[in-house]
C-alpha positions as CSV (number, residue, x, y, z in Angstrom):
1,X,0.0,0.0,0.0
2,X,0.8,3.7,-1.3
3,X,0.5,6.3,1.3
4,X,-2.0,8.6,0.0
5,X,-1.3,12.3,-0.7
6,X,-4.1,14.7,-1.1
7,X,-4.1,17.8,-3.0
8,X,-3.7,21.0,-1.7
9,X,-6.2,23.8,-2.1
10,X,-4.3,25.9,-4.8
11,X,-3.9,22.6,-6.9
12,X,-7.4,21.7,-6.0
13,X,-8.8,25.3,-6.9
14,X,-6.0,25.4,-10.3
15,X,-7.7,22.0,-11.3
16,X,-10.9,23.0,-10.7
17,X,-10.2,25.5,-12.8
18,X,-8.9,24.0,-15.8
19,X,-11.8,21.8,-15.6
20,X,-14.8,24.5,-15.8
21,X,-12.6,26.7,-18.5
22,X,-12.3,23.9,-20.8
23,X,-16.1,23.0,-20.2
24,X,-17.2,26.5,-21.0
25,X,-14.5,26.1,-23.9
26,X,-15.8,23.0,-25.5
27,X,-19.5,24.3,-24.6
28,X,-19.2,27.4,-27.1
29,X,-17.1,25.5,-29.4
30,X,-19.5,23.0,-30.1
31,X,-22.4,25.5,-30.6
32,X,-20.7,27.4,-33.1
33,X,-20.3,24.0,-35.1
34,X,-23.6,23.0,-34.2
35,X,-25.0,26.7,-35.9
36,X,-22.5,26.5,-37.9
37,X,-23.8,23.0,-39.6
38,X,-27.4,23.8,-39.2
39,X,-27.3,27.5,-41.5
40,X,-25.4,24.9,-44.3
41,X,-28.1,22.6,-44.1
42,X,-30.9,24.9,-44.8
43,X,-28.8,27.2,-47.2
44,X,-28.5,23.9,-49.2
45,X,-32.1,22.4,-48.8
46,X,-33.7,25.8,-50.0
C-alpha cells in the first residue's frame, strides 16, 4: 500500500479551474459547429 497524498487547495482550486474553463471552452465550441452546420443545411435544402 501507497501512502495517499491529497491535493492541496491551490492545486485543488487550479484543477478545478482548468476543468470548468475547458467546459465553457468546448460548450461554445461545439455551438458554433452545431450553428455552424445547421445554416449549411438549410442554405443547401432551399
Amino acid at each position: 500500500m501507497h501512502r495517499v497524498v491529497w491535493p492541496t487547495a491551490k492545486e485543488n482550486r487550479r484543477d478545478t479551474s482548468i476543468v470548468i474553463s475547458l467546459t465553457i471552452f468546448f460548450v461554445i465550441f461545439f455551438a458554433v459547429i452545431d450553428w455552424i452546420i445547421q445554416h449549411g443545411m438549410l442554405a443547401f435544402v432551399k
